[in-house]
N, C-alpha and C positions, 0 to 999 in steps of 0.2 A: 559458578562464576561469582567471584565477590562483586558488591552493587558499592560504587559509590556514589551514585547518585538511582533516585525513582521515582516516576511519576506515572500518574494513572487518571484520566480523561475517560468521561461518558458523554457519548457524543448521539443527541438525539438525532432523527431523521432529515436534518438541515445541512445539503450540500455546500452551502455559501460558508459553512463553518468549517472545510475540509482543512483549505492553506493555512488558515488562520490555529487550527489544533497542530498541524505537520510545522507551523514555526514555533511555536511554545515547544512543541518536543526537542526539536533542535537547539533553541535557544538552553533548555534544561541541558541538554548535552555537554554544551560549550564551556558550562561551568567544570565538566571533567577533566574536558581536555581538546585539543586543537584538532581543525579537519578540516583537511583541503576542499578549496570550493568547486569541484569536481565533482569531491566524493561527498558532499554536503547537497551536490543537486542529484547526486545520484539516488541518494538516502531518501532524498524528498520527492522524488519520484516512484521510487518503489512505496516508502509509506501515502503519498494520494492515491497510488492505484488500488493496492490494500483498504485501504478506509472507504474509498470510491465502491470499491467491488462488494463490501462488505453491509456498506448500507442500502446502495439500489439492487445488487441481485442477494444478499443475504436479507438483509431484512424486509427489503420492499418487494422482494421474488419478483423483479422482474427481469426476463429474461433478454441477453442481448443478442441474441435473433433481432428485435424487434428494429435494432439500427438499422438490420439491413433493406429497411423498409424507404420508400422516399419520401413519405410523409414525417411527420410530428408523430408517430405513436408512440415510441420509445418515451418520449419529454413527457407526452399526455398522461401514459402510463405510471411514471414516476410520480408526477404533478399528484391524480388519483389515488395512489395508493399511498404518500404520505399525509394525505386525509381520512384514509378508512380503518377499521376494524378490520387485524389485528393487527397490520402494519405501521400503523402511527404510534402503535406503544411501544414499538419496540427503541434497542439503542444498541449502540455499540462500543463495548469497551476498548479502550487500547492502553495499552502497560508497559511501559520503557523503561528496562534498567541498563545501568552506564556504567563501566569504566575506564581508565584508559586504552586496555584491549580491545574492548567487544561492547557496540550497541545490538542488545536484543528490543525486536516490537512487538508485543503478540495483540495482535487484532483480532474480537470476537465480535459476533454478532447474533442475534437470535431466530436467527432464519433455518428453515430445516435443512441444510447444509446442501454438500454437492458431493459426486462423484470424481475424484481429480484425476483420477486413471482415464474416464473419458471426454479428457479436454482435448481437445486437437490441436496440433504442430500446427500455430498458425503460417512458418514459413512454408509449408507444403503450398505447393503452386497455384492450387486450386481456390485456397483462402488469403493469397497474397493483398487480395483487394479488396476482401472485406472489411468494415469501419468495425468491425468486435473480433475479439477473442484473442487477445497481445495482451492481455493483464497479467496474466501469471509468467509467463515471455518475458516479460519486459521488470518484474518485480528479482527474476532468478539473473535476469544480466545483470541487475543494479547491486543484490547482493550477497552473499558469498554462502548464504545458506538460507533457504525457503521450503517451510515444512507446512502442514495441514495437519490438525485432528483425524481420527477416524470421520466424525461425523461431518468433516469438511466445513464448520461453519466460524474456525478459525486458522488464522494463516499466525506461524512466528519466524518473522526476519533477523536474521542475523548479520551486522558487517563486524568483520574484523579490522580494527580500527587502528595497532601500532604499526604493521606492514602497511597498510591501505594510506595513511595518513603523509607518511613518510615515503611512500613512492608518491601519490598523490602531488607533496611541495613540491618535489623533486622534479617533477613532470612538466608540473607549471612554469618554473625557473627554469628549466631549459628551455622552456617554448618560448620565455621570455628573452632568453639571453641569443637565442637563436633570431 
């Protein structure tokens, strides 16, 4: 892929910094080239889920089981492990190149990765109404190609951006004209 534009973010263990990284990458985009705001919230949903997933369960290993809990564990857990040893040192990369075809994202993190073979179809009936397990779901509807490492402790998104863009306008102006 030729790059015309690149940018690359270390993003230490501070949630509050997620939107705030996922608009600078976009903003960097912009400068390439146009994209409907569709497929701009689509993009920005798949990159918080990736960066979201990558620092509480990749780097912070905690696991989202604990949502399904009715207390505060899950929060408590996160809260604790980005004040301890080894989890507070770690960070997360993410590395965006652009051009007017194709935004790729690859999000790393330093957590001993996952097994993605055994993530569960969260539309299966059984987990329809559990609060976890729609991140990887929800990153492959948003974009058009969603890959792992072997060691699972990076994901690289892919949209393709001149079809996408331009059915995207397209879409909009007719919902508007309609």
């Amino acid at each position: 892929m030729p790059v015309d534009q690149k940018i690359s973010v270390t993003l230490k263990n501070e949630l509050s910094q997620i939107p705030v990284i996922v608009q600078q990458l976009l903003a960097e985009f912009r400068k390439v080239g146009p994209l409907s705001q569709r497929e701009r919230c689509r993009m920005c949903l798949a990159l918080e889920e990736a960066i979201t997933n990558a620092l509480v369960h990749g780097n912070l290993e905690v696991d989202s089981k604990l949502k399904n809990s009715l207390d505060d564990q899950f929060e408590r857990k996160v809260q604790e492990r980005r004040q301890s040893s080894p989890y507070c040192d770690r960070s997360v990369e993410i590395v965006g190149w652009f051009n007017t075809e194709q935004a790729v994202f690859e999000i790393t993190d330093e957590g001993p990765g996952f097994d993605v073979s055994q993530v569960p179809d969260p539309t299966q009936d059984a987990l329809l109404d559990c609060p976890s397990g729609r991140g990887i779901f929800l990153m492959k509807s948003c974009m058009d190609e969603v890959r792992f490492n072997s060691k699972g402790n990076q994901v690289t998104l892919v949209k393709n951006l001149s079809v996408a863009s331009e059915v995207g306008v397209d879409l909009e102006t007719e919902a508007i004209a309609t």
